[in-house]
C-alpha positions in Angstrom: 0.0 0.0 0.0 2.9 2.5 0.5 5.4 4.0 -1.6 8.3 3.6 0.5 11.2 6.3 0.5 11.2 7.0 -3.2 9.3 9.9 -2.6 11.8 11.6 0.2 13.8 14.6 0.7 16.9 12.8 -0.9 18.2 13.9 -4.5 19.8 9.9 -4.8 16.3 8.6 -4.2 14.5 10.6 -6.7 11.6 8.5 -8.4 12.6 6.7 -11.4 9.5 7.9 -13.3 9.3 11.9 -12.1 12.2 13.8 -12.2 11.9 16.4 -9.4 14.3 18.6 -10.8 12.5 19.2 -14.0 9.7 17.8 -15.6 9.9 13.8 -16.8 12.7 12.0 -17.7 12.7 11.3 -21.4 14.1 8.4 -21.4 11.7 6.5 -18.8 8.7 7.3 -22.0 8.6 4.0 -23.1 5.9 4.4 -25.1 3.8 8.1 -26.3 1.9 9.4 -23.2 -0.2 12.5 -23.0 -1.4 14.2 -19.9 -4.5 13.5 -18.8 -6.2 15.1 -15.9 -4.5 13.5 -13.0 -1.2 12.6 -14.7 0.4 10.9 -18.0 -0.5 7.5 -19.1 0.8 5.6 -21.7 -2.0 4.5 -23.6 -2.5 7.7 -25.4 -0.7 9.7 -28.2 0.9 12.5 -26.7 -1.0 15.7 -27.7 2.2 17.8 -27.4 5.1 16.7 -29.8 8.3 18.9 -29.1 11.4 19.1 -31.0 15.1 17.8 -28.2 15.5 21.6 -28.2 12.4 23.0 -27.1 12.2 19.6 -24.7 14.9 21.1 -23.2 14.2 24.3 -22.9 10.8 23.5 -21.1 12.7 21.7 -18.9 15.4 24.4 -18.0 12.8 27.0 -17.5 11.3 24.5 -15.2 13.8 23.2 -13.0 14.8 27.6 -12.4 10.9 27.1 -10.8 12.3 25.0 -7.9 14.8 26.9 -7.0 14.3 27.6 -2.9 17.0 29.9 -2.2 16.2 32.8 -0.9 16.6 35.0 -3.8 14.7 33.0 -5.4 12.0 33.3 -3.2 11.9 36.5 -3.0 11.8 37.0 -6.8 8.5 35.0 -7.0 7.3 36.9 -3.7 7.1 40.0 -5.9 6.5 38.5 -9.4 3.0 37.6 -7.8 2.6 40.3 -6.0 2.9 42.5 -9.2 2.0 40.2 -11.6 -0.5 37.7 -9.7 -2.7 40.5 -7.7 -1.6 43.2 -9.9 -0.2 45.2 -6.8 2.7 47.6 -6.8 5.1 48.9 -3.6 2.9 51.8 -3.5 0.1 49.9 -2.6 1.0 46.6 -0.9 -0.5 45.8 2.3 -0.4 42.5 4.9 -3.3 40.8 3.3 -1.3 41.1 -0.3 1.6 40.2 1.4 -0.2 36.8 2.4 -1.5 36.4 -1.0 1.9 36.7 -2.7 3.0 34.6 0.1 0.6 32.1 -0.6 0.9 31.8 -4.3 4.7 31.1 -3.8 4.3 28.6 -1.4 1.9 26.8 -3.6 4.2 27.0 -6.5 6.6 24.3 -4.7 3.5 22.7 -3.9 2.1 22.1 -7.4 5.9 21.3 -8.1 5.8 18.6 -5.8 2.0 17.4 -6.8 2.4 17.1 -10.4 6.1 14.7 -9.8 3.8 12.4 -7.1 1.3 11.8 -9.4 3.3 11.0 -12.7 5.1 8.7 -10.1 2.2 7.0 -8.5 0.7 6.9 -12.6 4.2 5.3 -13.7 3.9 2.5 -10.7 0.4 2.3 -11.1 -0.1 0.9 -7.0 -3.1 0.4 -5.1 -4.7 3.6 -4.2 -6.6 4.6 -1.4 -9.7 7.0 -1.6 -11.2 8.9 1.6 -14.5 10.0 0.9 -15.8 12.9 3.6 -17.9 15.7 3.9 -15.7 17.4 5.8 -12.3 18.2 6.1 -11.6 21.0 8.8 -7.8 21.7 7.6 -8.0 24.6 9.7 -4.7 27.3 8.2 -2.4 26.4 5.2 0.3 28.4 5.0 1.9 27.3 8.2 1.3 23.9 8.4 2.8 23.7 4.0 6.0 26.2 4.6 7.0 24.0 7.7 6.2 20.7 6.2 8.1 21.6 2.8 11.1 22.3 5.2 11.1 26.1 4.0 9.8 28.7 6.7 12.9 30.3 7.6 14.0 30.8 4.4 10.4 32.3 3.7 10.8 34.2 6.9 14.1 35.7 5.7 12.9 36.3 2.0 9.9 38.4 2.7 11.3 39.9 5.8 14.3 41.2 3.7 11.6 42.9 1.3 9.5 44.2 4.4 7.1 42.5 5.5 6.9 40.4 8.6 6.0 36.4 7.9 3.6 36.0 11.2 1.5 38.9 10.3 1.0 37.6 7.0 0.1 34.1 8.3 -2.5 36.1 10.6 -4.1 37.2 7.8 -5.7 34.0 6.4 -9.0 32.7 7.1 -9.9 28.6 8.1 -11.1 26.9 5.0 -14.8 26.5 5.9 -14.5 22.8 4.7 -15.4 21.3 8.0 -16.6 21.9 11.6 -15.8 19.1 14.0 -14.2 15.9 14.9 -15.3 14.3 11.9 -13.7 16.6 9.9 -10.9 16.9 12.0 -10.0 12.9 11.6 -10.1 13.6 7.6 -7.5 16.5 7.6 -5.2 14.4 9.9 -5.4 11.1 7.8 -4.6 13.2 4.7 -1.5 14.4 6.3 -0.5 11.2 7.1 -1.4 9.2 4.6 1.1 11.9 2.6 3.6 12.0 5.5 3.8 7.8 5.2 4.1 8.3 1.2 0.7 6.6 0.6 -0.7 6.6 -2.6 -3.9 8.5 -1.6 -6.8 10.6 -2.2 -9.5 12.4 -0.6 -12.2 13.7 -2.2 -15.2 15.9 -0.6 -17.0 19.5 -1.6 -16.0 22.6 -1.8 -18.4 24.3 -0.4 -19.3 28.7 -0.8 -20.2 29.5 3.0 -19.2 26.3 4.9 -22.0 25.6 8.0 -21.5 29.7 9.5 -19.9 31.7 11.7 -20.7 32.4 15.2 -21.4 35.8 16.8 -23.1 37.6 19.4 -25.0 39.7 19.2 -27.3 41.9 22.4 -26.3 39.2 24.8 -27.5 36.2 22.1 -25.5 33.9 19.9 -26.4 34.5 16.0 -24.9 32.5 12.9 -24.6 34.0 9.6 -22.7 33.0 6.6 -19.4 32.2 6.4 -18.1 33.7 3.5 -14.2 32.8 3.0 -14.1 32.2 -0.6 -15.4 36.3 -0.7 -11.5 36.9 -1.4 -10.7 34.7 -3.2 -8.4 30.6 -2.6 -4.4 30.9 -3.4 -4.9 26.8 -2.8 -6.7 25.1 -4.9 -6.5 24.7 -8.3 -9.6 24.8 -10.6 -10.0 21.9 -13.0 -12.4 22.5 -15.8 -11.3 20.3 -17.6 -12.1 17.7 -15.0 -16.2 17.9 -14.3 -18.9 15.1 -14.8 -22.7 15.1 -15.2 -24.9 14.4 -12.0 -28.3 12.5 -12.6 -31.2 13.4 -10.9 -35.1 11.8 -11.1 -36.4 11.2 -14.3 -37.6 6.8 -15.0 -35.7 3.4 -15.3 -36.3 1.9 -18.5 -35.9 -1.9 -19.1 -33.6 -3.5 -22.1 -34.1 -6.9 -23.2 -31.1 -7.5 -25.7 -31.1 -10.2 -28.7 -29.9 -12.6 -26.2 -33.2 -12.1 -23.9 -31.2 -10.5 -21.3 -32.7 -7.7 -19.5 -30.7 -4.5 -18.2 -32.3 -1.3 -16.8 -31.3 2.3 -18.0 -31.6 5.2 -15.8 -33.0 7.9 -18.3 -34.7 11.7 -18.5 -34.7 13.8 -14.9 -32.0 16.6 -14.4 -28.9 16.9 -14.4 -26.3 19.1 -12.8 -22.3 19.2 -13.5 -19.8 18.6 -11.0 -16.5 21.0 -11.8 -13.0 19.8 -9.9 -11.3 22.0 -7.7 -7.7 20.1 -6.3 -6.1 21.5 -2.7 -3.0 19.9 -2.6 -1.7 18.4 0.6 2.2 17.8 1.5 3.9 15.1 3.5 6.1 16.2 6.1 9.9 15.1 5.6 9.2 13.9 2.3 8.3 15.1 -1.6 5.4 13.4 -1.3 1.8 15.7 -2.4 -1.1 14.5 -2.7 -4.4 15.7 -3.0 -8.1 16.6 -1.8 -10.1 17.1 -4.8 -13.6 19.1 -4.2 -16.4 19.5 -6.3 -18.3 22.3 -7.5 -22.3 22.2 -8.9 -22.9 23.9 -11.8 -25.8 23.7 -14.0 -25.9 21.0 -16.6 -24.1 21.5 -20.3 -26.6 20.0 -22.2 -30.4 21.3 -23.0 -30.1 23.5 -20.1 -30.1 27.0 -19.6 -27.8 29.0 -17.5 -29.0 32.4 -17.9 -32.5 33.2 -19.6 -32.3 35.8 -21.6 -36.2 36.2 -22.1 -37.1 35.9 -18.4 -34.5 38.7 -17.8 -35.6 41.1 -20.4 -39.2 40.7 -19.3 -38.2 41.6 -15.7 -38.1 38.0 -14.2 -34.3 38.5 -12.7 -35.1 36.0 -10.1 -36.3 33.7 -12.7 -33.6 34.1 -15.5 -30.9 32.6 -12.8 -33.3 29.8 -11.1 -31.9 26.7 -12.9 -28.1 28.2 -12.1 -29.1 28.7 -8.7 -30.8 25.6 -8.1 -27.6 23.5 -9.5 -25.6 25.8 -7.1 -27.2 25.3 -4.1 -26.0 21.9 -3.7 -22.6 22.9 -2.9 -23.6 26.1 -0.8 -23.9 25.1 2.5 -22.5 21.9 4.6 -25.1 19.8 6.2 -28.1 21.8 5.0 -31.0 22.3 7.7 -33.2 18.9 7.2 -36.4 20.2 8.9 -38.6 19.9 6.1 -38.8 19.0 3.3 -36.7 21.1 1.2 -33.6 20.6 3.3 -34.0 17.1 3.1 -34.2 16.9 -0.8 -31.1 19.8 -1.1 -29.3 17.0 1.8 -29.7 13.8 -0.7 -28.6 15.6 -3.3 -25.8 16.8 -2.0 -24.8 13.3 -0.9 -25.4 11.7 -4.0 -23.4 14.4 -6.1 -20.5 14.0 -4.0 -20.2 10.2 -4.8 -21.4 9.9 -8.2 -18.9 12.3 -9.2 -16.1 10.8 -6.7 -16.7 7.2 -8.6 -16.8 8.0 -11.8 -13.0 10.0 -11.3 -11.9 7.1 -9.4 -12.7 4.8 -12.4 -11.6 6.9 -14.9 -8.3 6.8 -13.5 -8.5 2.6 -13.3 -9.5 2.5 -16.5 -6.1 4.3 -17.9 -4.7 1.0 -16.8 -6.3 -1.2 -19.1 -7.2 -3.7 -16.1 -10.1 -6.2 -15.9 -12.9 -5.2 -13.7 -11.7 -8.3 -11.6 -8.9 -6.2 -10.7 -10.8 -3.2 -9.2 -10.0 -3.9 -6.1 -6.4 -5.0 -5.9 -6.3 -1.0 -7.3 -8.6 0.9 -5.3 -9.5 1.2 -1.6 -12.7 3.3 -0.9 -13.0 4.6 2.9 -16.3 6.0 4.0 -16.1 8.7 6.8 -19.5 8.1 8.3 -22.4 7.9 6.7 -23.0 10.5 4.3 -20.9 9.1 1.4 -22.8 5.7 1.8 -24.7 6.0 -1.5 -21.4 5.4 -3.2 -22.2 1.6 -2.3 -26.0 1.7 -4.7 -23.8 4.0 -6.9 -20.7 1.3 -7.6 -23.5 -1.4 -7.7 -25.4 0.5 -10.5 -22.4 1.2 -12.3 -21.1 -2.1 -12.5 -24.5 -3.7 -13.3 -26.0 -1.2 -15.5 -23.3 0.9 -17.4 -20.8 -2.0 -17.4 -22.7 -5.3 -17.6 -21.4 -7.3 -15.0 -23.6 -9.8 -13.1 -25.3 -8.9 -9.8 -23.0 -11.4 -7.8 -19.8 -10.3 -9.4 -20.7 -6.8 -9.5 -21.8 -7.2 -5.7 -18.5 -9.2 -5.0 -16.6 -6.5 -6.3 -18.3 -3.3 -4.3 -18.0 -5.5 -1.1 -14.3 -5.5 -1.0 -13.9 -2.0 -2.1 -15.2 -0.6 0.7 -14.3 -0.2 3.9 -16.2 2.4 7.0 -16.0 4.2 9.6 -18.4 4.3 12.3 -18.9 7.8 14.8 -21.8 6.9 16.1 -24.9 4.4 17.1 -27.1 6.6 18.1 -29.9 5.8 16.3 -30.8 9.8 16.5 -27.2 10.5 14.7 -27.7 7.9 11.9 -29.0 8.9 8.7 -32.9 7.8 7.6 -34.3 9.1 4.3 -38.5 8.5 3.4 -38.5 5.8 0.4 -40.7 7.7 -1.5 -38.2 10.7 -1.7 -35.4 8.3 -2.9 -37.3 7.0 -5.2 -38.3 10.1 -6.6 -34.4 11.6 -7.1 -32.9 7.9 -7.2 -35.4 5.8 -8.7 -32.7 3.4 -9.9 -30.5 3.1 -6.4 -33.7 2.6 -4.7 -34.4 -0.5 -6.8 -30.8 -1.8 -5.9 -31.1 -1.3 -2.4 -34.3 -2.9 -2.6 -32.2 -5.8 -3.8 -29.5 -5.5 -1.9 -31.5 -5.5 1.2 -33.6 -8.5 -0.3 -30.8 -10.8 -0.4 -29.3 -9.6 2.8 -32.3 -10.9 4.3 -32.1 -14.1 2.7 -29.3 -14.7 4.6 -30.4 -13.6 8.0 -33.4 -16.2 7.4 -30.7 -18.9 7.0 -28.9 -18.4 10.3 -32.2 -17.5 11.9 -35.0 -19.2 10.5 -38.1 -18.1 11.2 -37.6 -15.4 13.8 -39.5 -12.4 11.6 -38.4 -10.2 14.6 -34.7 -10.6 13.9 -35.6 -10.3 10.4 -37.4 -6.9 11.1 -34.5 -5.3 12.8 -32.0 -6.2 10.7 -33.4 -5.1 7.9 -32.1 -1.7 5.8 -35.8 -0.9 5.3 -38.0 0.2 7.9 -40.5 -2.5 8.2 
């Protein structure tokens, strides 16, 4: 499961596949690659055919990128500050002085990143997912400059131009990812798994206002909006050119092929787009980046309407944006309020964007590889923090049944050793319950499968424990 020292602070133990120093090693292409969106694979013609010299050249201009002395950090101090935020020395204050910070610090960052991944792409290991609605990281700047080995050279760089590092550290805001333990427990196993070199990846949502902030106000405690994207995320990285449709209501069809086999196809309903947005995540003591990749809801590409023109020029504003609100709303808020209705509708979808998005990158990337579905889980590891990212297990099911045309009992064999979870609760009051007529009205096909899965489950109950109906109702997923 672990990529052992290859990935540490050691120029002799560079990894054989990414050259840290500058870009790949051209003599470890054995075959054409191109990039793809989470690293090179070498079942594609590469899009990007250079002459040796302007190979080269790339690769001189960026090897001068990891330069860490302090010069050099002080160069690309002010090269964002002028060039980045567009600021001058008449006008630079502490919160540009974070910013410019910032951006530097995640230049060695993405460095870092893009040599892990081509690595882990090149061994092609076992990787490990961690699926969470939360991940309370609390402050980057600190916790990357110390575990990239470079705050004192930071300190002196910037302090040298003027500015003092701690205030600009005081300047940034928590990511409002997370709130509690739960999200605690993610942030510290993503630092781990990168501090122990693991080949690893969380995945979660990036959400506008978080849960909210805290005040008081006359004597009384009030929440309102977090808003700490307002100013924008030196962090993360937006990917649109990773994002994937999200399916929502419409009917199941039924397929009987020339063979007479039957297969269902989910059809019609809404759909939404989910839009990639990667916070890297470095290892202390070692090269080794990984990666929390959080996704966006945007309104659908096809036969949808973003903006309507028609509503707007009649003087329906709130109407011209609905369908880009709607879609939008999904990542607003975490854990929206499940009082009624609404909230619980806005809650399952939420859920089920974060996981059918989450699996269908995960297998994107297994499919680069070429293996047999048999494979799947010698190759990936899917960990569930709580319950919220348990419709992933419906969502592999459907996926391997319906979209890939495996057999229920391989299929089911398959998901079952995927996934592993953890537990924070039994409670009954903490664990999730949703009404079966609202899944089946936004999931009509995963409320079939659970049907099915929770059919068979019960089949086996009745062979240890014949007879006892009460054991039966208990046990079962739905309420009886």
């Amino acid at each position: 499961m672990t990529i052992t020292s290859s990935l540490k602070n050691d120029s002799s133990n560079t990894p054989k596949f990414a050259n840290m120093s500058g870009g790949v090693r051209r003599d470890s292409l054995k075959k054409p690659r191109s990039r793809s969106a989470t690293g090179l694979t070498t079942f594609q013609q590469s899009l990007w055919k250079p002459s040796p010299e302007a190979y080269k050249l790339w690769n001189t201009f960026n090897a001068d990128l990891k330069n860490v002395d302090v010069t050099s950090l002080q160069r690309s101090f002010v090269n964002h500050a002028t060039l980045t935020l567009a600021r001058s020395s008449f006008n630079m204050d502490t919160f540009a002085s974070y910013q410019a910070l910032a951006y530097s610090v995640r230049d060695q960052l993405i460095q870092h990143w893009n040599a892990t991944q081509q690595f882990h792409t090149a061994e092609d290991p076992k990787r490990v997912y961690y699926l969470s609605l939360e991940f309370l990281l609390g402050r980057t700047l600190d916790n990357a400059m110390l575990n990239l080995g470079l705050k004192d050279t930071f300190k002196e760089a910037i302090n040298g131009i003027g500015f003092n590092i701690e205030d600009a550290i005081e300047e940034e805001v928590d990511a409002a990812l997370g709130n509690g333990g739960l999200g605690r427990l993610a942030a510290c196993f993503m630092d781990s798994m990168a501090t122990l070199d693991y080949p690893a990846w969380g995945y979660g949502l990036r959400y506008t206002y978080g849960i909210f902030q805290q005040g008081i106000v006359d004597g009384y405690q009030t929440e309102y909006p977090d808003y700490w994207l307002n100013f924008g995320n030196p962090w993360e990285i937006q990917r649109l050119d990773v994002s994937y449709d999200v399916h929502f209501r419409g009917y199941v069809n039924t397929i009987v092929d020339e063979d007479g086999n039957s297969r269902y196809v989910w059809e019609g309903g809404e759909k939404v787009v989910a839009v990639a947005y990667d916070y890297p995540i470095p290892g202390y003591g070692t090269k080794n980046t990984i990666n929390i990749r959080l996704w966006s809801s945007k309104p659908g590409k096809v036969a949808t309407i973003e903006f309507d023109f028609d509503n707007f020029n009649a003087g329906n504003y709130e109407k011209s944006v609905e369908e880009q609100n709607v879609a939008e709303n999904i990542t607003s808020v975490l854990y929206p309020n499940d009082n009624h209705t609404s909230g619980k509708i806005l809650r399952l979808k939420q859920q089920y964007f974060f996981v059918c998005a989450t699996l269908q990158d995960i297998i994107r990337r297994f499919k680069k590889s070429h293996h047999p579905w048999s494979d799947f889980p010698d190759q990936v590891s899917i960990q569930l923090n709580d319950t919220h990212p348990t419709l992933g297990i419906a969502e592999l099911q459907r996926i391997l049944v319906d979209e890939e045309g495996l057999l229920w009992d391989d299929a089911w064999d398959i998901v079952t050793k995927v996934y592993s979870f953890t537990n924070h609760t039994v409670l009954p009051e903490a664990l999730e319950k949703w009404p079966v007529p609202l899944v089946q009205d936004l999931l009509p096909r995963h409320m079939m499968i659970i049907f099915d899965i929770n059919l068979f489950f019960l089949q086996k109950v009745e062979k240890v424990y014949p007879g006892d109906r009460d054991k039966l109702r208990k046990m079962s997923i739905i309420e009886e």
